[in-house]
N, CA, C and O atoms as a GROMACS GRO file, in nm:
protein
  292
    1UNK      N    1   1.808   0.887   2.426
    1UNK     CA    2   1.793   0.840   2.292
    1UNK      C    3   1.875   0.929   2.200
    1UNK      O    4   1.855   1.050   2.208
    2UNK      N    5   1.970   0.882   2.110
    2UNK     CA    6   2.067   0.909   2.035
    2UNK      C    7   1.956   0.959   1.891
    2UNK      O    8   1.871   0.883   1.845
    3UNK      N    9   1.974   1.049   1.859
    3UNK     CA   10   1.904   1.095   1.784
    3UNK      C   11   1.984   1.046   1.608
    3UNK      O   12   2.103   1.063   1.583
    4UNK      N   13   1.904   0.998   1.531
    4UNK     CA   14   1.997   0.899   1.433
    4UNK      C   15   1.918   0.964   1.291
    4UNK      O   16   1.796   0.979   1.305
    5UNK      N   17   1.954   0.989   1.207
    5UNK     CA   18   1.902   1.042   1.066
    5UNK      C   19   1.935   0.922   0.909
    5UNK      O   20   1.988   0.992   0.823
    6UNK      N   21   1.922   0.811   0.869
    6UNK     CA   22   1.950   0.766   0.853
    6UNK      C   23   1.848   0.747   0.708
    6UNK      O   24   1.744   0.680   0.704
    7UNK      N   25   1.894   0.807   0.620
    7UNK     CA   26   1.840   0.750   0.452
    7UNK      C   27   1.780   0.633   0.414
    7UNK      O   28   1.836   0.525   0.399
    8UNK      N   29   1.675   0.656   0.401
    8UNK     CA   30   1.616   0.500   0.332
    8UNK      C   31   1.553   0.553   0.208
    8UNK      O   32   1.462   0.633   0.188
    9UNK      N   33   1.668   0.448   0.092
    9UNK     CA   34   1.635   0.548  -0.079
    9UNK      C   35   1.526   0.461  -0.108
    9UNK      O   36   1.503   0.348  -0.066
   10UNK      N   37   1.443   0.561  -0.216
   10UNK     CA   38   1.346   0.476  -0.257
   10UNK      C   39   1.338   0.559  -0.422
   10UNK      O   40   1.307   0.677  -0.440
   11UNK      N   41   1.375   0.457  -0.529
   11UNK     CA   42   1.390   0.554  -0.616
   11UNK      C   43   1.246   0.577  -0.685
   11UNK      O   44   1.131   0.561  -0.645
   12UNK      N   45   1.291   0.612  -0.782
   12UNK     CA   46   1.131   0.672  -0.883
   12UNK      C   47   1.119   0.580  -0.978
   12UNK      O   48   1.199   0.511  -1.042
   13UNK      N   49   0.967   0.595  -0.975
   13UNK     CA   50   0.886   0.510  -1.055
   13UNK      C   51   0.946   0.532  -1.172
   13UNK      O   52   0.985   0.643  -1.210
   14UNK      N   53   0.958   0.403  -1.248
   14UNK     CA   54   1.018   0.386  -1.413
   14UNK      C   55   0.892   0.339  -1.507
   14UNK      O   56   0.899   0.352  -1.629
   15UNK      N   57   0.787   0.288  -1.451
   15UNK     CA   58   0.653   0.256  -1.544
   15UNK      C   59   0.578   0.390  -1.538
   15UNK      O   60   0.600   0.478  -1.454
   16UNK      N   61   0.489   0.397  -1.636
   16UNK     CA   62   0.379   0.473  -1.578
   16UNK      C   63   0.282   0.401  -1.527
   16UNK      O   64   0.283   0.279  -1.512
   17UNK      N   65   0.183   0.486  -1.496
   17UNK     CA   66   0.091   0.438  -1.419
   17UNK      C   67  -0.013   0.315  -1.453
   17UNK      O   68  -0.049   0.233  -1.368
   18UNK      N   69  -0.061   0.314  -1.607
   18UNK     CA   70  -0.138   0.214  -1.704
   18UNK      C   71  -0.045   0.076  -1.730
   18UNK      O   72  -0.099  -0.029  -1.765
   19UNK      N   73   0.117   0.088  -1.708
   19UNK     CA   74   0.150  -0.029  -1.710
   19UNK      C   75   0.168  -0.082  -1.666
   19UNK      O   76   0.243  -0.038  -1.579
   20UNK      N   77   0.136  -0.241  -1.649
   20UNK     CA   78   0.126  -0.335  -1.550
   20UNK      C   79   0.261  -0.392  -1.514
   20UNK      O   80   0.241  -0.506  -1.472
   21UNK      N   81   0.348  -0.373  -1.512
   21UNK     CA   82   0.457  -0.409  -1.478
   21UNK      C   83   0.471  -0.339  -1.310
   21UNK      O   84   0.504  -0.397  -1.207
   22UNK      N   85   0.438  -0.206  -1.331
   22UNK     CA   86   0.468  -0.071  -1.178
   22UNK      C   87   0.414  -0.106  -1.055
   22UNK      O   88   0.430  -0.059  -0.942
   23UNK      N   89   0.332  -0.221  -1.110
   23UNK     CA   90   0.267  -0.302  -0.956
   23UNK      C   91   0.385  -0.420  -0.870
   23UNK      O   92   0.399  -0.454  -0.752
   24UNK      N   93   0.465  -0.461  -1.023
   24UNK     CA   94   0.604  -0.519  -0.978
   24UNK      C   95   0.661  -0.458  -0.926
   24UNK      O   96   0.692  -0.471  -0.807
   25UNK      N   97   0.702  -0.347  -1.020
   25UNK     CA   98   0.797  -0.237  -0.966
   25UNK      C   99   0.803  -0.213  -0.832
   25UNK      O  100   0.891  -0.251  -0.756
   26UNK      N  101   0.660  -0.120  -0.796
   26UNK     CA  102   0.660  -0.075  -0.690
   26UNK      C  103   0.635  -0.166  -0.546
   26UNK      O  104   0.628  -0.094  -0.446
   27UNK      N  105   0.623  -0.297  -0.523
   27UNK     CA  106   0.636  -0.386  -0.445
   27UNK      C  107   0.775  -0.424  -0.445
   27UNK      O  108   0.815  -0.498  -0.355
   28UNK      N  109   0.871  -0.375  -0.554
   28UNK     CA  110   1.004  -0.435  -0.485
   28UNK      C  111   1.082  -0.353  -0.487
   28UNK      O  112   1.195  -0.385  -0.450
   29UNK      N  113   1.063  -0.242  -0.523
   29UNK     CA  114   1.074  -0.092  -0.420
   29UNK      C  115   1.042  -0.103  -0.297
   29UNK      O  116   1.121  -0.123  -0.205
   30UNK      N  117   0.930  -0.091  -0.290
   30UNK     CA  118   0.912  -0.086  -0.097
   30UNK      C  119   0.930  -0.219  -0.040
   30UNK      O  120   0.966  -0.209   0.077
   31UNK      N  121   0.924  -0.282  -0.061
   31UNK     CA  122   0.997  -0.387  -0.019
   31UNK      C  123   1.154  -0.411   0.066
   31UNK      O  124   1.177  -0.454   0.179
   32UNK      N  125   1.239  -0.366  -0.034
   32UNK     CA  126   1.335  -0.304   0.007
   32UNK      C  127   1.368  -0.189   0.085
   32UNK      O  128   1.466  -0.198   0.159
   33UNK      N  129   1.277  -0.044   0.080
   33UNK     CA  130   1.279   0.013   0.202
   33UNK      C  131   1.242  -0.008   0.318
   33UNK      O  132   1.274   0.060   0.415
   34UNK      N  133   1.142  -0.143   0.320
   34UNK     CA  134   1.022  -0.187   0.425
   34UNK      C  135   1.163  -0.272   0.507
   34UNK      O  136   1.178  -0.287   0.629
   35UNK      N  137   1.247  -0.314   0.406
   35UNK     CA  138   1.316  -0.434   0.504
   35UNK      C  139   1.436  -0.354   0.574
   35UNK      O  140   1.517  -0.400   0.654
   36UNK      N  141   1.431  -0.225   0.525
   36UNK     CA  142   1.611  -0.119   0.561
   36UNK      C  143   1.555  -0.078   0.647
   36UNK      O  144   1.631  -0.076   0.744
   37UNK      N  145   1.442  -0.036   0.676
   37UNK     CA  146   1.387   0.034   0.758
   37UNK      C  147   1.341  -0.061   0.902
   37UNK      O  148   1.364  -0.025   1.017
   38UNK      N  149   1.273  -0.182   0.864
   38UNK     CA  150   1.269  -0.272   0.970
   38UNK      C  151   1.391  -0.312   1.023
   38UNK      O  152   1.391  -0.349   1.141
   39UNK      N  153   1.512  -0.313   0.952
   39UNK     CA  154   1.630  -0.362   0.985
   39UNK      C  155   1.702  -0.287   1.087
   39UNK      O  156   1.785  -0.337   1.164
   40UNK      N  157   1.655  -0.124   1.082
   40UNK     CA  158   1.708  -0.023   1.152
   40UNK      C  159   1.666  -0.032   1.256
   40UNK      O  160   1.755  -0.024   1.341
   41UNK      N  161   1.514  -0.052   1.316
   41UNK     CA  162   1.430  -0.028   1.429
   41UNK      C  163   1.480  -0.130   1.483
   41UNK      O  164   1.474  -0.108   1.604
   42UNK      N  165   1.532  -0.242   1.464
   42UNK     CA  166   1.571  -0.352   1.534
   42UNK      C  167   1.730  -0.359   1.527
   42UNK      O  168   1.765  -0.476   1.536
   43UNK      N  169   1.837  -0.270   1.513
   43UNK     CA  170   1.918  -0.256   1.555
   43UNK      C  171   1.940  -0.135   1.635
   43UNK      O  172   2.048  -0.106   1.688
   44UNK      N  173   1.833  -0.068   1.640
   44UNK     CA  174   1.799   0.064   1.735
   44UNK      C  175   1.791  -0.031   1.889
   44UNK      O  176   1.827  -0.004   2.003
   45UNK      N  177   1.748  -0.110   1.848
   45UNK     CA  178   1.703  -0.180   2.027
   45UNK      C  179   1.536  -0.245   1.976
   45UNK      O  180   1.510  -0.338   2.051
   46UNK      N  181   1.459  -0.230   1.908
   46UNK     CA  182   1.342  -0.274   1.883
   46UNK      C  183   1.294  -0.434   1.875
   46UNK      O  184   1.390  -0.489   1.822
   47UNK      N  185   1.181  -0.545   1.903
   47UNK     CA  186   1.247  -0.650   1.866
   47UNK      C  187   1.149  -0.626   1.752
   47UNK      O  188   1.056  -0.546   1.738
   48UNK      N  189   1.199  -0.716   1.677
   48UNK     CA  190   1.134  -0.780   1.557
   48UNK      C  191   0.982  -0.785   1.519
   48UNK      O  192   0.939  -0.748   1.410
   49UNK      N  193   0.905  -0.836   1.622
   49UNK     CA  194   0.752  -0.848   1.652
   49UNK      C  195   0.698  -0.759   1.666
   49UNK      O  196   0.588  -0.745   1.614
   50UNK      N  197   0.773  -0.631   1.770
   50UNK     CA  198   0.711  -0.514   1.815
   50UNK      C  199   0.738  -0.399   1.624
   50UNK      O  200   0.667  -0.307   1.584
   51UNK      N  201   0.791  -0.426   1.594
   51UNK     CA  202   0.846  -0.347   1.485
   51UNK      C  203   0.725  -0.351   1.362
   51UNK      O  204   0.644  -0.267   1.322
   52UNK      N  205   0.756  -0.489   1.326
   52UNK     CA  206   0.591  -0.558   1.262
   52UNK      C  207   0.450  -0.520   1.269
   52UNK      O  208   0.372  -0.475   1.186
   53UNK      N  209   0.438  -0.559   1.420
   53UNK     CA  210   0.272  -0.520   1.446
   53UNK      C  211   0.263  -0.365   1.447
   53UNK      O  212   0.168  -0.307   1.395
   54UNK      N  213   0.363  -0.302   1.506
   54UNK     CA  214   0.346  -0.192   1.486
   54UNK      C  215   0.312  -0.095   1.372
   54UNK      O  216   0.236   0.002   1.370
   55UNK      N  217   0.409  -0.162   1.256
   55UNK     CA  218   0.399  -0.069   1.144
   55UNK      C  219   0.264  -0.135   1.076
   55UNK      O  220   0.211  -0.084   0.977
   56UNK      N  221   0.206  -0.271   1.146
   56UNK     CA  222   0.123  -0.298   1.046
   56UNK      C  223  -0.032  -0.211   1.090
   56UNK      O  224  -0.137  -0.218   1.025
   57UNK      N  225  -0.015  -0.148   1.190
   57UNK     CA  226  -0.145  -0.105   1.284
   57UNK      C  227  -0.092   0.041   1.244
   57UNK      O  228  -0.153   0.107   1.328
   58UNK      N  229  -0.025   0.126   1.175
   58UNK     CA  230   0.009   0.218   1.120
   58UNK      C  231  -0.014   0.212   0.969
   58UNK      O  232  -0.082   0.304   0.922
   59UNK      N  233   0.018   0.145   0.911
   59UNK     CA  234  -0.068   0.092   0.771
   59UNK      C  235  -0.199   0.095   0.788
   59UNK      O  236  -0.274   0.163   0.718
   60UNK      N  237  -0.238   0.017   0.888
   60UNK     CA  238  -0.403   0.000   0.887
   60UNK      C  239  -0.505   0.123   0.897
   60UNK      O  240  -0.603   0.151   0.828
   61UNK      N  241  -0.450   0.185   1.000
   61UNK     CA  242  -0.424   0.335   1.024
   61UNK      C  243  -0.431   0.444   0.929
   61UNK      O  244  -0.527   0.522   0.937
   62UNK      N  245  -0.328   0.464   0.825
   62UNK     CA  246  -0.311   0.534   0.702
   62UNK      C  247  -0.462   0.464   0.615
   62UNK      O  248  -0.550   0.537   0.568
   63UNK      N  249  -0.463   0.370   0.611
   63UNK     CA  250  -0.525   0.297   0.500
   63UNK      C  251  -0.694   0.384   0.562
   63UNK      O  252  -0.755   0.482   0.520
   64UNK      N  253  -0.711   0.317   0.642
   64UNK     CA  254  -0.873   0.378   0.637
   64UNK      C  255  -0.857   0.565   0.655
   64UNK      O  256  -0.955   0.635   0.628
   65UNK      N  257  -0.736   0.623   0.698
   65UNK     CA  258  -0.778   0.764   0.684
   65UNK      C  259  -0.779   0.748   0.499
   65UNK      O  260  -0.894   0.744   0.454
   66UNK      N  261  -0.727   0.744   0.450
   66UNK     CA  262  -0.716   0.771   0.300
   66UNK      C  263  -0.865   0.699   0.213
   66UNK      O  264  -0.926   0.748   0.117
   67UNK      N  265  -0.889   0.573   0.285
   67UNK     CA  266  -1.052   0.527   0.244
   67UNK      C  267  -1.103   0.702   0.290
   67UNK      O  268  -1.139   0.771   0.195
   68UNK      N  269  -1.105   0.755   0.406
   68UNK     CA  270  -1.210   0.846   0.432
   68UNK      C  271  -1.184   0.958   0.344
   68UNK      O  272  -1.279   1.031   0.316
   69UNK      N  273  -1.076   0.981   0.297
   69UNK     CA  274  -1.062   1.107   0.242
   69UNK      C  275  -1.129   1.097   0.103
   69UNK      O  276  -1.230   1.143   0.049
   70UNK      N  277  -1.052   1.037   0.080
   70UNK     CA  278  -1.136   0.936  -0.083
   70UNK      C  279  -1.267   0.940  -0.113
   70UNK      O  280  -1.314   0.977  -0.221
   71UNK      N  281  -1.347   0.891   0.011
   71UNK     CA  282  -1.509   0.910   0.021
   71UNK      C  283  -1.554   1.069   0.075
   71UNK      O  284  -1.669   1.105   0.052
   72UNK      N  285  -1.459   1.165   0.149
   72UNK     CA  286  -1.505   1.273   0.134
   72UNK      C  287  -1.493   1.373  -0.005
   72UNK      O  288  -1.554   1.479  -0.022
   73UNK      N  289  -1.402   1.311  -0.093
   73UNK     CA  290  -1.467   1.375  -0.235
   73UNK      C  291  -1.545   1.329  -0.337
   73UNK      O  292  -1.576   1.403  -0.430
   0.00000   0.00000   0.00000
């Protein structure tokens, strides 16, 4: 395995946090890194499906550690 370092920009938030626009914002921000980044794993050799479920069971993953942390303060 070719060891590959490869930038995926994601710039900075331009709303603050109270304005409702940053929920736009930030969905088409990651959006765009979500698709550079899926785009990579599947020209690495990955297919498409495996790339998906994967990151979505890694989301799911993140998501309830951060529910737990949340409820431990």
């Amino acid at each position: 395995m070719e060891p590959t370092n490869p930038t995926i920009q994601i710039s900075n938030p331009q709303y603050s946090t109270n304005d409702p626009y940053r929920v736009v914002e930030r969905e088409e921000v990651l959006a765009q890194a979500f698709r550079a980044f899926v785009q990579r794993a599947v020209a690495a050799g990955w297919k498409e499906t495996e790339v998906a479920l994967t990151l979505a069971d890694i989301a799911d993953d993140y998501v309830m550690a951060l529910a737990r942390r949340v409820k431990a303060n």
